[in-house]
C-alpha positions as CSV (number, residue, x, y, z in Angstrom):
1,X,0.0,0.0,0.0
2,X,1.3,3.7,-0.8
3,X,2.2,6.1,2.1
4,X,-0.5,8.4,2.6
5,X,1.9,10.9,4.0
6,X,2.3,13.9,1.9
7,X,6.0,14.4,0.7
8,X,8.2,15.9,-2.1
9,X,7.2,12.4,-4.4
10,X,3.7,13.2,-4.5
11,X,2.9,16.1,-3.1
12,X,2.2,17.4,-6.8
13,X,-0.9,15.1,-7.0
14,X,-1.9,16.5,-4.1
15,X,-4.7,18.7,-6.6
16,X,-7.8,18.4,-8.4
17,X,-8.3,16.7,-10.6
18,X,-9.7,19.1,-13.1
19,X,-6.3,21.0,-12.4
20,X,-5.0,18.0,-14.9
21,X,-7.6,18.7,-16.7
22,X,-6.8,21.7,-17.6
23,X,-3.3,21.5,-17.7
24,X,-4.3,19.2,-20.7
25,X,-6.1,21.3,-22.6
26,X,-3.8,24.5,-22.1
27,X,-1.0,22.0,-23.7
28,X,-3.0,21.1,-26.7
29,X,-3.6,24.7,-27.3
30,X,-0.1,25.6,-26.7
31,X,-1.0,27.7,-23.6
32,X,2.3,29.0,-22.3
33,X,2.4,32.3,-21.7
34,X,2.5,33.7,-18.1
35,X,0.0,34.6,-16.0
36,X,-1.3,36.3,-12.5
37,X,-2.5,34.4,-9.8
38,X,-3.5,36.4,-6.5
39,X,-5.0,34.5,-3.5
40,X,-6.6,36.9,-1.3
41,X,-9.6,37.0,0.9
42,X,-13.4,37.7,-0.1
43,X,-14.9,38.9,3.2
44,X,-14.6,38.2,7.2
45,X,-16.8,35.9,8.7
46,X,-19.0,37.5,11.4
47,X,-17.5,38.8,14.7
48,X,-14.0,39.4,12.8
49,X,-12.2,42.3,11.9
50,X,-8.9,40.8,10.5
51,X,-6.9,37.6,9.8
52,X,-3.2,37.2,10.1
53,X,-1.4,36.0,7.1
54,X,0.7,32.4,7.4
55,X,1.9,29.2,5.7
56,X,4.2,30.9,2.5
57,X,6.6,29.5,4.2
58,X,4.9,25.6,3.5
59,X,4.2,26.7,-0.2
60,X,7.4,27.9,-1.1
61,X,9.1,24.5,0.4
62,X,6.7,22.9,-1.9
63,X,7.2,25.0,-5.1
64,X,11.0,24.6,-4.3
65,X,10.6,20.8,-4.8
66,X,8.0,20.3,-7.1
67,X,7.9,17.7,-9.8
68,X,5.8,15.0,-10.9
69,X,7.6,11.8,-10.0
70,X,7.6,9.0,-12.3
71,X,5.2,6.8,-9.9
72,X,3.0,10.2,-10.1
73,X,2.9,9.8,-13.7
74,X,2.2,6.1,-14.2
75,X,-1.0,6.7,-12.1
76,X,-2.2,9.7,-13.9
77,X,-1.6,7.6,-17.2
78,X,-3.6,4.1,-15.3
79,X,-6.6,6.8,-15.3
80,X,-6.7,6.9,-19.2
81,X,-8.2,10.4,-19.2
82,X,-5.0,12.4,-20.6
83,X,-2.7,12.0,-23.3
84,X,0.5,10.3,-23.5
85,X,2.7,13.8,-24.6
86,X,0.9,15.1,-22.2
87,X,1.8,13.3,-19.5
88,X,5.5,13.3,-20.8
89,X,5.7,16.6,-20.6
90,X,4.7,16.1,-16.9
91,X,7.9,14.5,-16.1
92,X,10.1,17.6,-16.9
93,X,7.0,20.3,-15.2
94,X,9.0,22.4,-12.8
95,X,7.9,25.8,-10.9
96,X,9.7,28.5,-12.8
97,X,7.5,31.8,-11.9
98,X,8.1,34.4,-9.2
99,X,6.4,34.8,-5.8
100,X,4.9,38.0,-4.1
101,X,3.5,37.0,-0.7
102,X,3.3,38.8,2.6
103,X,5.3,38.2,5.5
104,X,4.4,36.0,8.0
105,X,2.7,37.3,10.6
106,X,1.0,40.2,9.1
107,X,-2.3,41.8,9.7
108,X,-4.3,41.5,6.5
109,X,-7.9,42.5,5.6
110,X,-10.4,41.8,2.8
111,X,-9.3,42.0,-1.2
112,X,-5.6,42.6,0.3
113,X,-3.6,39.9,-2.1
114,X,-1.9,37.1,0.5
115,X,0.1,35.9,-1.9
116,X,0.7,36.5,-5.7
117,X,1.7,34.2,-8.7
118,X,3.4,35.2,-11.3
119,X,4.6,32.1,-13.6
120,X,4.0,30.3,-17.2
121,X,-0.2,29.8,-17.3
122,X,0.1,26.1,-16.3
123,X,2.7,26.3,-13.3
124,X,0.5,28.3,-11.8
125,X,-2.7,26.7,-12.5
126,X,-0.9,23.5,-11.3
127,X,-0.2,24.5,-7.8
128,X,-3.7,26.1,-7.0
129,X,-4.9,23.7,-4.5
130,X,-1.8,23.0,-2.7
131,X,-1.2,26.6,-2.1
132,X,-4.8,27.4,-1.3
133,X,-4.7,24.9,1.2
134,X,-1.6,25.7,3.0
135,X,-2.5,29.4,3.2
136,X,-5.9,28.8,3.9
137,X,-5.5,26.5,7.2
138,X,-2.1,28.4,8.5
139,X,-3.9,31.7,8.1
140,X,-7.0,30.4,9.9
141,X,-4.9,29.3,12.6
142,X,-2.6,32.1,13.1
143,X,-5.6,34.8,13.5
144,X,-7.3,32.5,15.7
145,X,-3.7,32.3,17.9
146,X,-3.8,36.2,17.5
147,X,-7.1,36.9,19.2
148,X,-6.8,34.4,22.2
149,X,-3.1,36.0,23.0
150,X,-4.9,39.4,22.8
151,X,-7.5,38.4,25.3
152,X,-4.8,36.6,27.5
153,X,-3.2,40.4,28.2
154,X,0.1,39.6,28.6
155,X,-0.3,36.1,30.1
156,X,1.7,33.0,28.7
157,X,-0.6,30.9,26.3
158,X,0.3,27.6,25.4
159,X,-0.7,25.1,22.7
160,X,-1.8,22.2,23.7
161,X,-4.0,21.6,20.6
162,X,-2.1,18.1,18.3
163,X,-4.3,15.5,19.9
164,X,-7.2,17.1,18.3
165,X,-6.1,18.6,15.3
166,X,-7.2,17.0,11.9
167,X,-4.4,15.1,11.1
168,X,-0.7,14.8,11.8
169,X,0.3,16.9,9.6
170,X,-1.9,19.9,11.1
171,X,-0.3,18.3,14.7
172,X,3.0,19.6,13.4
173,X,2.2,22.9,11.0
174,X,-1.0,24.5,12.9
175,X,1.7,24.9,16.6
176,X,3.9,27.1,14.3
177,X,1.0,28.9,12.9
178,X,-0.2,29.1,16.5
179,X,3.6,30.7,17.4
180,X,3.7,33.1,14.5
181,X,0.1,34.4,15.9
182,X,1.2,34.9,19.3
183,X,1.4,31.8,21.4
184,X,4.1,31.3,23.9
185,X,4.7,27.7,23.4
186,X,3.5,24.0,21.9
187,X,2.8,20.7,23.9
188,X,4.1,19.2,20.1
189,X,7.7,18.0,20.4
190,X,8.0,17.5,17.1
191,X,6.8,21.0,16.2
192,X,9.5,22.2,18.6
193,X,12.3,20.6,17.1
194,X,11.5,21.5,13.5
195,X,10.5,25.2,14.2
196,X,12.4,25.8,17.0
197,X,9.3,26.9,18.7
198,X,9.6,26.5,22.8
199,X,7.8,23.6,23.8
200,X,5.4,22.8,27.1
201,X,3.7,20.0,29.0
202,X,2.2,19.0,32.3
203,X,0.9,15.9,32.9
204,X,-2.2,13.6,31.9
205,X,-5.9,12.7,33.8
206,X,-4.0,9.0,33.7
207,X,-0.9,9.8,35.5
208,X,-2.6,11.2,38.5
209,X,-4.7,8.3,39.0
210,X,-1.8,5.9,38.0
């Protein structure tokens, strides 16, 4: 069975499939030229005045490594939905634009571009949901980080959140997100010793009655 961990083999099938699709059409038509992508937010949900940006760091890792494996390609080509040059030309797809994004940590409000794209029209079509996704859940955590270490005034907050976060990979991302937006420290060893974010603990319901 394939690891379902996400890493720098096939994290480029980590998209939608209609991503491919149109990857396929813009190389029938000979679609090259480069174009603008700008990820930016619509509107704030109720009760909230402002978000704080996070996650370019997890995107440009990923744009840094990018490429379709060739495991990654034989499954695209078991699907029998795209062409054979296509999917040859799959095999050499690297990320070749430019990236505009905000730092880390910065207060951002709506129609304010997080992040910008600027790259060959299917580079940055390619990446849409990957990016989308990191930005998306970093920048949700982050602002939510922000607001509780505003109401804390001053006092030390601490993340003791991986046990019930969605996924191990959010167990080790979301604590630095959490850090960037304020928090003091993480119960996550693991987040510690990648990010070198201070870590935290005290002890568990089953120790005291042990």
């Amino acid at each position: 069975m394939s690891s379902a961990w996400v890493n720098d083999s096939n994290a480029a099938l980590l998209t939608d499939l209609y991503e491919l699709t149109m990857l396929q059409s813009y190389f029938d038509e000979s679609m090259n030229g480069i174009a603008v992508f700008d990820l930016f937010i619509r509107r704030l949900p109720e009760n909230r005045n402002y978000f704080v940006a996070c996650g370019l760091d997890h995107v440009l890792d990923y744009l840094e490594a990018f490429c379709f494996s060739g495991d990654a390609v034989e499954y695209l080509q078991s699907l029998n939905r795209f062409s054979s040059p296509f999917l040859g030309s799959l095999r050499d797809l690297r990320f070749t634009g430019e990236v505009y994004g905000l730092p880390e940590g910065t207060v951002i409000f709506p129609n304010e571009p997080i992040l910008e794209i600027v790259a060959p029209l299917p580079e940055g079509q390619i990446i849409e949901t990957f990016v989308m996704n990191q930005i998306q859940l970093a920048t949700l955590a982050a602002s939510k980080a922000a607001r509780v270490a505003h109401a804390a005034r001053g006092k030390s907050v601490v993340d003791f959140g991986a046990r019930r976060m969605h996924g191990a990979d959010a167990g080790v991302k979301e604590p630095r997100a959490f850090y960037i937006g304020g928090v003091d420290a993480t119960s996550s060893v693991l987040a510690g010793r990648i990010y070198g974010i201070p870590v935290s603990g005290t002890m568990a319901h089953s120790y005291i009655q042990a």
